[in-house]
C-alpha positions in Angstrom: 130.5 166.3 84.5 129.4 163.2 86.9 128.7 165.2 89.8 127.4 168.6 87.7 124.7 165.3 86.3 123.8 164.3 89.9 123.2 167.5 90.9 120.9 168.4 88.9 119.4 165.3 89.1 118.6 166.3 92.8 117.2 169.7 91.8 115.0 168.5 89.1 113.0 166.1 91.7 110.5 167.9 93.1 109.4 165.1 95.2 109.9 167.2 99.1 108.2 170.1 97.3 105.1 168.0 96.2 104.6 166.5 99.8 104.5 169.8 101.6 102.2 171.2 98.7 99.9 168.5 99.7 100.4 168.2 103.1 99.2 172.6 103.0 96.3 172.3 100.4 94.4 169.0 100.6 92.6 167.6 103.6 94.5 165.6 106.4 93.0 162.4 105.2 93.8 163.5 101.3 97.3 164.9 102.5 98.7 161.8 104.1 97.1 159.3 101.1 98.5 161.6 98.7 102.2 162.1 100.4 102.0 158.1 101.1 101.7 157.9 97.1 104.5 160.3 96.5 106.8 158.3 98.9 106.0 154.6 97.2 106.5 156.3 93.7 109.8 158.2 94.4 110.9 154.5 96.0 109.5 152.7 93.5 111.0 154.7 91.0 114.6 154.5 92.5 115.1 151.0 93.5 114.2 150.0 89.7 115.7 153.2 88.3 119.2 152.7 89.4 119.9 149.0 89.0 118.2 149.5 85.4 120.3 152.6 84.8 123.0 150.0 86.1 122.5 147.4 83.6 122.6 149.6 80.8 125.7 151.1 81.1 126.9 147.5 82.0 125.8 146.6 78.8 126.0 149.1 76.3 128.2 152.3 77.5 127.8 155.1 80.2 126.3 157.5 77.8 123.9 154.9 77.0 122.7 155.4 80.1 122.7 158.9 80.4 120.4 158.9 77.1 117.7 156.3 78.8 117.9 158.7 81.9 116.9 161.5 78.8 114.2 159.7 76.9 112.5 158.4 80.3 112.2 162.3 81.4 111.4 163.3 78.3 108.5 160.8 78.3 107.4 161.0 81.7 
């Protein structure tokens, strides 16, 4: 059920897709702005993701986790 999570976690970010949208319909000064955005943001969002994801499960319980992984897409 792990790995059946994680893959679909890779499928669901569209984050590759984005850049090359932008790198084929904005200009090359608005295509390499807008893919340097994309790349901060997807770091961004997993170097504080993980180790928050991390902490919760520490904390509380594994599917604790998986629900704050839930609400924060739901959210977003």
């Amino acid at each position: 059920m792990v790995v059946a999570g994680r893959a679909c976690r890779g499928w669901a970010s569209p984050a590759a897709v984005t850049m090359a949208m932008a790198r084929a319909h904005l200009p090359p000064v608005g295509a390499g702005r807008a893919i340097a955005t994309l790349s901060i943001t997807t770091a961004v969002g997993a170097g504080l993701g993980y180790p928050l994801t991390g902490l919760i499960a520490q904390i509380f319980a594994f599917h604790a986790a998986f629900w704050f992984g839930a609400i924060t897409v739901a959210v977003r």
